[in-house]
C-alpha positions in Angstrom: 57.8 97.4 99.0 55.5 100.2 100.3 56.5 102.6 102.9 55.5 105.8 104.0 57.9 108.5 102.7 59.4 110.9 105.1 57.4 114.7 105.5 60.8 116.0 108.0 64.2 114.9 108.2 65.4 113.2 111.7 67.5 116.1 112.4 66.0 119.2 111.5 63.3 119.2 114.1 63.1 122.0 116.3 60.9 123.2 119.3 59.1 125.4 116.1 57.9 121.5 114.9 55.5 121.1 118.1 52.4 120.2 117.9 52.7 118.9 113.8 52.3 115.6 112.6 55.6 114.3 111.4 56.9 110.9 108.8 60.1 109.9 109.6 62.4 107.6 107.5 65.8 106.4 108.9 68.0 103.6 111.6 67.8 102.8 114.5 70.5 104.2 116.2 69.3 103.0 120.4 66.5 101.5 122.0 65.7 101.9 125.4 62.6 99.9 127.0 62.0 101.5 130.7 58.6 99.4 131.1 56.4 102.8 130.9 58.5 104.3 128.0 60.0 103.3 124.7 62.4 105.3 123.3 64.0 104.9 120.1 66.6 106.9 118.3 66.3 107.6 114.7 69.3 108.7 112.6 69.5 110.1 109.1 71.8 112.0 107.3 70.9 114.9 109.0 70.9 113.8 113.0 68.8 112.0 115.2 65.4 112.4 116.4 64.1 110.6 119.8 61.1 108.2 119.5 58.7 107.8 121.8 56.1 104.5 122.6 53.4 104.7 125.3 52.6 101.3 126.3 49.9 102.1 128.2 48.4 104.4 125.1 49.7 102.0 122.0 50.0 98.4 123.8 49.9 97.4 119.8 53.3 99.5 119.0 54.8 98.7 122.4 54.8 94.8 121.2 55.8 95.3 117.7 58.5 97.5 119.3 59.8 94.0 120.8 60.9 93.1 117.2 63.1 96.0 116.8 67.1 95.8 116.7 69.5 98.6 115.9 70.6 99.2 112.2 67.1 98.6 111.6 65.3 100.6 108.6 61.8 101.6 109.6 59.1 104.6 108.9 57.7 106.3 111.6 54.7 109.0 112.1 53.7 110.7 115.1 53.2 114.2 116.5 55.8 116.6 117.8 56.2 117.0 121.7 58.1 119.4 124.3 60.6 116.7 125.8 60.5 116.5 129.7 64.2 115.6 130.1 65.6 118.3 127.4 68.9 117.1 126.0 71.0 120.4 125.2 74.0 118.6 123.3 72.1 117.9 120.2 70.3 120.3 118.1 67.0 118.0 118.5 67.6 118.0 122.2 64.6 119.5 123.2 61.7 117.7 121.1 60.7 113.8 120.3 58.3 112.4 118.7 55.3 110.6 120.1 54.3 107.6 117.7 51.2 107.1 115.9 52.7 104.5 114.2 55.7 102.9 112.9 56.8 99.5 110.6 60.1 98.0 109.7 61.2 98.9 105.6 64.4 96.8 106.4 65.9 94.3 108.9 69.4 94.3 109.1 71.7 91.5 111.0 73.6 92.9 114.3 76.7 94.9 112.7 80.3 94.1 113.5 80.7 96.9 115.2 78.5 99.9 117.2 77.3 102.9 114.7 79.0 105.1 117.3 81.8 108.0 116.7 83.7 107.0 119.8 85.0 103.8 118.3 87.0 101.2 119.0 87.2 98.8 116.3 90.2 98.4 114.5 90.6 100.6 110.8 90.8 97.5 109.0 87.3 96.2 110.7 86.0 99.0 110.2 87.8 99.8 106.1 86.2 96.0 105.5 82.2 97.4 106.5 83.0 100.8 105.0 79.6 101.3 104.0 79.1 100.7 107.5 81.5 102.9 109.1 80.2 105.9 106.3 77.2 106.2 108.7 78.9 107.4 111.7 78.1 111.0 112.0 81.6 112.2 112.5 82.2 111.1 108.9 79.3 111.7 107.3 79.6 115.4 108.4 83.5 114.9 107.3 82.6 114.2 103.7 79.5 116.4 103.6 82.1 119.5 104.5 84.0 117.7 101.6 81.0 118.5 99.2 81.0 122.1 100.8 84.5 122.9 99.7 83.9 121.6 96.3 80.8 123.5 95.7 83.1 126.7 97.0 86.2 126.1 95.2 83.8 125.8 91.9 81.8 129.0 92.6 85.1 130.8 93.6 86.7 130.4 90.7 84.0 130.3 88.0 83.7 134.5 89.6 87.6 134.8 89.0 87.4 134.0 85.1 88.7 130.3 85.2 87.1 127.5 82.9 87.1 124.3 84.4 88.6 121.4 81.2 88.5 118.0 82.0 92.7 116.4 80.9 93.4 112.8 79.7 93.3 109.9 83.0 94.6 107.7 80.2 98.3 109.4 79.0 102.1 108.8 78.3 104.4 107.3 81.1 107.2 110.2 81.8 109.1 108.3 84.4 110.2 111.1 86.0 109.7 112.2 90.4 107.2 109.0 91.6 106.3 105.7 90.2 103.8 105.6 87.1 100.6 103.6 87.8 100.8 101.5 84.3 97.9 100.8 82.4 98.6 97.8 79.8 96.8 98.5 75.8 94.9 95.5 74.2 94.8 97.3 70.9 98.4 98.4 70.8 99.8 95.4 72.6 103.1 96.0 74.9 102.4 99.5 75.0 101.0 101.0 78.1 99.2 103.9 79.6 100.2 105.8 82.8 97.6 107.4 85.2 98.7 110.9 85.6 100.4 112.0 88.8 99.4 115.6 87.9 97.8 117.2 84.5 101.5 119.0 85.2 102.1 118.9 80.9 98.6 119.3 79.8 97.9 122.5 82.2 100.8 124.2 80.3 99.6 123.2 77.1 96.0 124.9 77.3 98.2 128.0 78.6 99.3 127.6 74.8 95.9 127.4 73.4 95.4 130.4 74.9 92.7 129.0 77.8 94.3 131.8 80.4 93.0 130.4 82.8 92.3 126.8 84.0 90.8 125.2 86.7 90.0 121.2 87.4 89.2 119.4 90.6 91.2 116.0 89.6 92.0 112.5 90.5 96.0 111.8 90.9 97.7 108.8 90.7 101.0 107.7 92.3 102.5 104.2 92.9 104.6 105.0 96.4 104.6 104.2 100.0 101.5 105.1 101.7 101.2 106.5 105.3 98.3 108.1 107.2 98.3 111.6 104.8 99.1 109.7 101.5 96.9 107.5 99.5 98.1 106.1 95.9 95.1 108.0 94.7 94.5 111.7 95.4 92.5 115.0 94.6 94.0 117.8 93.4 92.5 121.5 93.1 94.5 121.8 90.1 95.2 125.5 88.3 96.9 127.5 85.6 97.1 130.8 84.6 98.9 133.1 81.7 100.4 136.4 81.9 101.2 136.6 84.9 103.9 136.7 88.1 103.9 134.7 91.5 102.0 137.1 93.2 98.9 136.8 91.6 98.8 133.4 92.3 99.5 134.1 96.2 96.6 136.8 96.2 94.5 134.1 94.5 94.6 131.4 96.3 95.0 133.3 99.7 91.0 135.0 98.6 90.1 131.0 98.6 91.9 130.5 102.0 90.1 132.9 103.2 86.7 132.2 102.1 86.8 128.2 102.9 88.0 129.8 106.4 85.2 131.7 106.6 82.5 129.7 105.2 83.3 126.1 106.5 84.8 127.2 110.1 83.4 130.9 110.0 86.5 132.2 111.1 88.4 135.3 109.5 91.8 134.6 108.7 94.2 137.5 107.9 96.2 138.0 104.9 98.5 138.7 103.1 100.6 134.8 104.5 103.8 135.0 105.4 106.5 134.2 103.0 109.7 132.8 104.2 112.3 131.8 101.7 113.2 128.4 101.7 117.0 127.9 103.8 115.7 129.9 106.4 112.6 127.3 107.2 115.3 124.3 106.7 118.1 126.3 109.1 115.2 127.6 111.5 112.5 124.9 111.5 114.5 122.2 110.1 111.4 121.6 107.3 110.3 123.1 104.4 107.0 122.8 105.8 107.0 124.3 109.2 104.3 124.5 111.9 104.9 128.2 113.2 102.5 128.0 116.0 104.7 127.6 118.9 108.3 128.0 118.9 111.5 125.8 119.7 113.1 127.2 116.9 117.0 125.4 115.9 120.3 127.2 116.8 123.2 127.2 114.9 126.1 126.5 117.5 128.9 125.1 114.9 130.8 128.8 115.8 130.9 128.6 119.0 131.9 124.8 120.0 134.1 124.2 116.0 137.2 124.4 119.0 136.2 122.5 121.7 137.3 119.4 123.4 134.4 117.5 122.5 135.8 115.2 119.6 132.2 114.8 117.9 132.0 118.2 117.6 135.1 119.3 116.3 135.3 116.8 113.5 132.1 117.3 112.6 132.6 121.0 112.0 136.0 120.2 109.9 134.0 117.5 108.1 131.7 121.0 106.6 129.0 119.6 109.1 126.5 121.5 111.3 125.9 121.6 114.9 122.4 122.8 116.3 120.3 122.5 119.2 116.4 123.1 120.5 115.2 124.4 123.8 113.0 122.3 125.6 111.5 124.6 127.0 111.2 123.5 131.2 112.2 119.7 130.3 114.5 119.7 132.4 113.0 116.7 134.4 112.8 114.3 131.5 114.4 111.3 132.8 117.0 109.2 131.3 114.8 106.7 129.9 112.8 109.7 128.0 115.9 111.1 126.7 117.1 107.4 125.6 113.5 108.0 123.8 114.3 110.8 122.0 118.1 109.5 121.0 116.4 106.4 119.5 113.9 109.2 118.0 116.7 111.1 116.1 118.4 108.0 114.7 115.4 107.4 112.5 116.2 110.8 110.7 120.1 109.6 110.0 121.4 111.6 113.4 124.4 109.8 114.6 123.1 110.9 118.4 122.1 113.7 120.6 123.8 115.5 123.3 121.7 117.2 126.2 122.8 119.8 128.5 120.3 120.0 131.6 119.9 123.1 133.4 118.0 122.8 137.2 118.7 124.8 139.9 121.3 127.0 138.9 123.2 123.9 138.1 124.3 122.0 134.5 124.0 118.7 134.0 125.6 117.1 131.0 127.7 114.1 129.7 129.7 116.6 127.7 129.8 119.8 130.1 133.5 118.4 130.8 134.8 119.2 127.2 133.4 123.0 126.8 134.7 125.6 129.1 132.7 128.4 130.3 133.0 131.2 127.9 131.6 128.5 125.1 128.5 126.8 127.5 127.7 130.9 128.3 127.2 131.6 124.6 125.6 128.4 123.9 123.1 129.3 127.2 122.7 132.7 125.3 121.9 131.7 122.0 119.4 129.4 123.6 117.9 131.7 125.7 118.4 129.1 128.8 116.1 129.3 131.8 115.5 127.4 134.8 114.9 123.6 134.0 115.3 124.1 130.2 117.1 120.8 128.3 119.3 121.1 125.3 119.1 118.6 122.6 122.0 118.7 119.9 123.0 117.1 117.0 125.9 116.9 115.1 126.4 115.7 111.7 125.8 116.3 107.7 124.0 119.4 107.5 120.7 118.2 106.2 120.6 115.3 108.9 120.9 117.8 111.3 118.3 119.8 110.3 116.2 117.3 109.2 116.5 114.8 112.5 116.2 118.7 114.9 113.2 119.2 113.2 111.5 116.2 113.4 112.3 116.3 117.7 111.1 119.5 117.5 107.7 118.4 116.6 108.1 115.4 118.8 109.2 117.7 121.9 105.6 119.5 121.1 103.8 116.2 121.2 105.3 114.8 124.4 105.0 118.2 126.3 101.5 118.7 124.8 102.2 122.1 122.9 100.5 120.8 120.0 96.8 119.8 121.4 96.5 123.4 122.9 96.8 124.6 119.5 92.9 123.8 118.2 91.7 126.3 116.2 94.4 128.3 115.4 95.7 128.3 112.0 98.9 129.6 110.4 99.7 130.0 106.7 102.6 130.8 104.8 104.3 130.4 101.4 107.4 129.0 101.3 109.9 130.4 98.2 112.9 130.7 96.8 113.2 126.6 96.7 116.6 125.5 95.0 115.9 124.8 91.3 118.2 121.7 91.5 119.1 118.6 94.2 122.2 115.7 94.0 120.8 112.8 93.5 123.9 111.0 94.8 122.2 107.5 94.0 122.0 109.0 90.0 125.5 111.2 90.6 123.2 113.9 88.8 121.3 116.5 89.4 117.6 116.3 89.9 114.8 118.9 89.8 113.9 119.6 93.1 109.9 120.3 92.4 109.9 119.1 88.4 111.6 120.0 85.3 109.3 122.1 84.1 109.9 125.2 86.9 111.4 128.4 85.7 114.6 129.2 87.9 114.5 132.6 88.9 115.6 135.1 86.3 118.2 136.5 88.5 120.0 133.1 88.6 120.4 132.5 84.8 123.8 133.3 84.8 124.4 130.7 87.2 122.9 127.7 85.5 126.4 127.6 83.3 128.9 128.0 86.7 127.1 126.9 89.9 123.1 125.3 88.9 122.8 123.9 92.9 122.6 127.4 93.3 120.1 128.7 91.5 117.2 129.6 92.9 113.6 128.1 91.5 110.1 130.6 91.1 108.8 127.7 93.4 106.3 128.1 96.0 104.3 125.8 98.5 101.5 126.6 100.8 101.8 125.5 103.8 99.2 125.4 107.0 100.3 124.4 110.2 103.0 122.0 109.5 101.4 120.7 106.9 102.1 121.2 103.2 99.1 121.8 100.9 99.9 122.6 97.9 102.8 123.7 95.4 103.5 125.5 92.1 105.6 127.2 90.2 105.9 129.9 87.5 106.9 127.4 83.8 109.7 128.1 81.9 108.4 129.4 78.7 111.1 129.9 76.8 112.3 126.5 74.4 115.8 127.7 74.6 115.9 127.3 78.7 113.7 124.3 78.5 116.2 122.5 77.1 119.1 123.6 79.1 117.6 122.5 82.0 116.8 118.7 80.2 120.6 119.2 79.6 121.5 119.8 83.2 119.4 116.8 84.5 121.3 114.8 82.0 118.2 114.5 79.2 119.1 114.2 75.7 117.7 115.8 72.8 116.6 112.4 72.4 115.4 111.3 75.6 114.1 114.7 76.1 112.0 114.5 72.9 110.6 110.7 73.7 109.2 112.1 76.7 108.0 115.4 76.4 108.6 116.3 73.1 104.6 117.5 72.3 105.3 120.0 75.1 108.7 121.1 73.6 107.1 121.6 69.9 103.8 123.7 71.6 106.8 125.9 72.8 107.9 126.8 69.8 104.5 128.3 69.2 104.3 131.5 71.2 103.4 130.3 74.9 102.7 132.7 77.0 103.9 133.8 81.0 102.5 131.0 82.8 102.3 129.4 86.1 100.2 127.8 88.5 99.8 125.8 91.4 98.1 122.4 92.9 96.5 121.9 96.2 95.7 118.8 97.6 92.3 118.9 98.2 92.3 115.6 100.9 94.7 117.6 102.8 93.1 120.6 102.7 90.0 119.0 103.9 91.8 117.2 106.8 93.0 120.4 107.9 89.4 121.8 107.8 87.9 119.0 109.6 90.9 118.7 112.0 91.6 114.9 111.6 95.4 113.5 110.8 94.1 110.6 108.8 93.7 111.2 105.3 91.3 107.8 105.3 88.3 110.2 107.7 88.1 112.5 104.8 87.8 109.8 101.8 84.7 107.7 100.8 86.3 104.6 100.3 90.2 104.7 100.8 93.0 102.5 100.8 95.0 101.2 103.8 98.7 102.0 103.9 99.4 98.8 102.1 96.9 99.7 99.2 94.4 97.5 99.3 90.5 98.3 99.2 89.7 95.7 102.1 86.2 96.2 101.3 86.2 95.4 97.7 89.4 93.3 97.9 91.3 95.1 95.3 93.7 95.0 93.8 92.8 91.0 93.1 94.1 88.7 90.2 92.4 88.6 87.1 91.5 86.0 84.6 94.7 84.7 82.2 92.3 85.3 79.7 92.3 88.9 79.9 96.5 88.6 80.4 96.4 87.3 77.3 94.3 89.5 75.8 96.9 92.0 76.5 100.0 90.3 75.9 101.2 89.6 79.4 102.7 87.2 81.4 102.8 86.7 85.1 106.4 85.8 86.2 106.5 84.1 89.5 108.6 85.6 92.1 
C-alpha cells in the first residue's frame, strides 16, 4: 500500500514550524466537525498535532473527512499555522496544521475502550487489548522513561569498569527462598530446568574467573503470589564486584541514584543515604523498608504499663511480648466506626486488637483509662508526645506482630489522613544493614537464611555462629526509597570452610549441600576473591521514577495477579503430544 511518509513527527511541532509544509503519519485521536471547521487530532509516539479542514476552501477534504473514525491510520500534508485559540497545556498548543490533503493508510473498528489516559475501563479490559492500551500516552511515556533508564544504567556502568555477561535462563533447580519455575527436558527425560530467580550462583562464579566486575540487566523468574508490585517475571539490574567492602557498593550505586535522579526527573538528590541498622527500622518503623518522609514513629511502652491493671497488657509483657503505640497525630475525631476500621485493619497483620486512648479538650477518652493510674497514662502521654486531639493506637502481642501490625497502621493512618499524597516529589533513600544472618522457620523447626545462604555474616559475629547463630549479624544491605524496597545484596562468603558451616546450620548435608550447589563449593576451593554485590529491581525502580503503584503501568505486556497473559491467553494447555514427548502426565485434580 502507498502512502506518503511523514517529513515531522505529530508532536515535535513548534511555533519555529510556521509557514513549512509538513507530512504527518499517525491516529486519530478526536474529531470535531463545527460546520465551518474540521479539526482532527493526530497522535504519534511523540504527541498530538491539531488538524485543520476548511470546508469552504477544500469542500473535497471536508466530505472525505465524513469517512473518518478515531483509531483511524491516515497521512496528512499541509502547512503550519499560528493557532487562534492557543492551547498552552500541550507542547503543540500553539500551532496546527492546515490540510492540503490527507487519505486513510488504515481503518480500524471502534475500540473497546477510549485511547484516553483518564480511563475507566477495567485492567482486565484493558490487559485483554494491551496493544491497545500501549497507545495511551501516559504509558507510552512510562515505558519510553523505561528505555531512558536502561540506556543510563548501561552507560553508567560501562564508565565504572563493569562488563556486561549474559548467565544461563535455562539452569539447576536449588529449591531454596521461592518456588522454581520448572522447565521439563525432552532429551534427558524426567529431568527439568529451573528459570533462575536471580544469576545469585553464577555472579559469584565470574567473581572466580576473575571478571571483577559484572553487570547484566536480567529477566527473573519466581512462581509466588502476585500483587500490584510483584509479577512472576521481573527485571533485575543485576551486579558483582571483587575486592572489595560494602561501601563501595553504597558509593556505587548511590552515583546511579543520583544520576537517574537527575537525568530522568532533573532533580539533585543528596548523598551519602542514610543507613539505619536493621532492629531499629523494625522497633521504630515497624518495617525493614520504611517510608521516612513523615513521621508517626512506634513507641515502646512495655516498661511503663508491664504492672498495670489492664490484664492484656500485663500477660503480654510476662509472655516476653511487646507493647507499642503510634500518634495519630490530631485524630482525635475518628469515630467509632473508623476505629472499628482500623481494629479490623490490624487483625490482618496477626494483632490480637488495638487499644486507643483519645485525648480532646483537655480530657482522655479510653476503654482502658480505668486500668492505668496517672503516673503511668503521664509517661505514656510523654513518650508520645500527646497534644490536643491526638489518638493512641496500641497493640499488644508477640513482638514481631506488633511491630509488624503498628507498622502497617502507620502507613494506613498516612493514607486515611492524606500525609502520603502531599508527599509528591520528594524522595528519601536509605540502606538498611546489619540484617540478622539467620530466621526460625518454626514451620521447618530450623533455621533459615534470612536473605540467602550465600551472605557472609559479619566477621565480628563468627564467634557466635557456634553459641548463639539468631544472633549473628549478616554484611546484608537493602536500598530502600520511600517505603519501598528496591534492591538488596550482600558481601559472599568466600571462604569454603564458612560456606559449609553455614549449609550445616540451615541443616544441609555434605550431601544435600553438594547436590545443589556443589559447582559453586568446588570454584571455592580455587582462590575466590572478596566479593559482593547487589540487585535492584529495575520495575520498581522505574515505578518509583514514574510515580505509579502498579507494577503492570511500567511493563509492556504484564501479568494479572492471578498470572495469566489475558491478551495472549497464557499459560494454556498444550498438545498430549508434546506431554509425551517429554514424559509427562496430567493428573486430574
Amino acid at each position: 500500500m502507498q502512502f506518503r511518509q511523514r517529513t515531522h513527527k505529530c508532536g515535535e511541532l513548534r511555533e519555529i514550524h510556521i509557514g513549512k509544509n509538513v507530512i504527518l503519519n499517525g491516529w486519530i485521536s478526536r474529531i470535531r466537525d463545527l460546520g465551518g471547521l474540521i479539526f482532527i487530532d493526530l497522535r504519534d509516539r511523540w504527541g498530538i498535532a491539531q488538524l485543520v479542514i476548511l470546508p469552504e476552501t477544500h469542500p473535497h477534504l471536508a466530505e472525505k473527512a465524513k469517512e473518518l473514525h478515531s483509531e483511524y491510520v491516515i497521512w496528512a500534508a499541509g502547512s503550519i499555522r499560528s493557532r487562534e485559540n492557543p492551547n498552552p497545556n500541550i507542547p503543540t498548543g500553539f500551532i496546527e496544521v492546515l490540510l492540503d490533503d490527507f487519505e486513510v493508510i488504515n481503518k480500524s473498528e471502534l475500540p473497546p475502550f477510549e485511547i484516553i489516559d483518564d480511563l475507566q475501563t477495567s485492567e482486565e479490559i484493558r490487559l485483554k487489548y494491551r496493544y491497545l492500551d500501549l497507545r495511551r500516552p501516559s504509558l507510552q511515556k512510562n515505558l519510553i522513561t523505561r528505555h531512558r533508564v536502561y540506556q543510563i544504567i548501561h552507560q553508567y556502568f560501562d564508565e565504572n569498569e563493569f562488563v556486561e555477561i549474559e548467565t544461563p535462563v535455562l539452569m539447576k533447580s536449588t529449591p531454596e527462598g521461592a518456588r522454581d519455575f520448572l522447565v521439563p527436558s525432552r532429551l534427558n527425560k524426567g529431568k527439568f530446568y529451573a528459570l533462575p530467580q536471580s544469576p545469585q550462583i553464577f555472579k559469584q562464579i565470574l567473581m572466580i574467573s576473575g571478571f571483577d566486575r559484572y553487570v547484566q540487566i536480567v529477566k527473573c523468574f519466581r512462581d509466588e503470589d502476585l500483587r500490584s508490585d510483584r509479577q512472576p517475571e521481573f527485571t533485575q539490574i543485576d551486579l558483582e564486584m571483587s575486592f572489595i567492602k560494602r561501601e563501595d557498593i553504597f558509593s556505587l550505586i548511590e552515583g546511579l541514584m543520583k544520576r537517574l535522579w537527575k537525568e530522568i526527573l532533573n532533580i539533585d538528590i543528596i548523598t551519602p543515604f542514610q543507613k539505619i541498622k536493621y532492629e531499629y527500622a523494625m522497633n521504630t518503623f515497624g518495617s525493614d523498608k520504611p517510608d521516612l518522609r513523615f513521621g508517626l514513629e512506634i513507641k515502646d511502652i512495655t516498661e511503663i504499663v508491664k504492672n498495670s491493671g489492664f490484664k492484656v497488657f500485663t500477660d503480654t509483657f510476662n509472655k516476653n511480648g511487646k507493647i507499642a503505640l503510634i500518634n495519630a497525630k490530631k485524630c482525635g475525631n475518628f469515630s467509632r466506626k473508623q476505629i472499628d476500621e482500623l481494629q479490623d485493619f490490624t487483625k490482618k497483620y496477626g494483632a490480637k486488637g488495638l487499644a486507643t486512648i483519645k485525648y480532646q479538650n483537655g480530657e482522655i477518652f479510653s476503654p482502658i483509662a480505668k486500668f492505668l493510674n496517672e503516673a503511668e497514662i503521664n509517661q505514656i502521654f510523654e513518650i508520645a508526645e500527646v497534644e490536643e486531639n491526638d489518638l493512641l493506637l496500641i497493640i499488644a502481642d508477640e513482638k514481631h506482630k506488633c511491630l509488624s501490625a503498628l507498622g502497617a497502621l502507620r502507613l494506613e493512618i498516612a493514607r486515611r489522613t492524606g500525609i502520603l499524597y502531599n508527599l509528591e516529589n520528594i524522595y528519601n533513600f536509605c540502606w538498611i544493614i546489619d540484617f540478622p544472618l539467620f530466621e526460625w522457620d518454626s514451620t521447618e523447626n530450623r533455621l533459615s537464611p534470612m536473605h540467602h545462604p550465600f551472605t557472609s555474616p559479619n566477621i565480628e559475629d563468627l564467634q557466635l555462629l557456634d553459641t548463639d547463630p539468631l544472633k549473628v549479624r549478616a554484611y546484608a544491605y537493602d536500598l530502600v526509597i520511600n517505603g519501598a524496597e528496591i534492591g538488596g545484596g550482600s558481601i559472599r562468603i568466600y571462604d569454603n570452610e564458612i560456606q559449609q558451616k553455614i549449609f550445616k546450620l540451615l541443616g544441609l548435608g555434605e550431601d544435600d549441600a553438594n547436590e545443589k550447589f556443589g559447582f559453586l563449593l568446588d570454584a571455592l576451593r580455587y582462590g575466590a576473591p572478596p566479593h559482593g554485590g547487589i540487585a535492584l529491581g529495575l520495575d520498581r525502580l522505574v515505578m518509583t521514577l514514574v510515580g505509579t503503584e502498579n507494577i503492570r503501568n511500567v511493563i509492556a505486556f504484564p501479568k494479572t495477579t492471578s498470572g495469566l497473559s489475558l491478551m495472549d491467553g497464557s499459560p494454556s494447555f498444550v498438545d498430549k503430544k508434546q506431554l509425551d514427548e517429554l514424559g509427562i502426565q496430567l493428573i486430574k485434580e
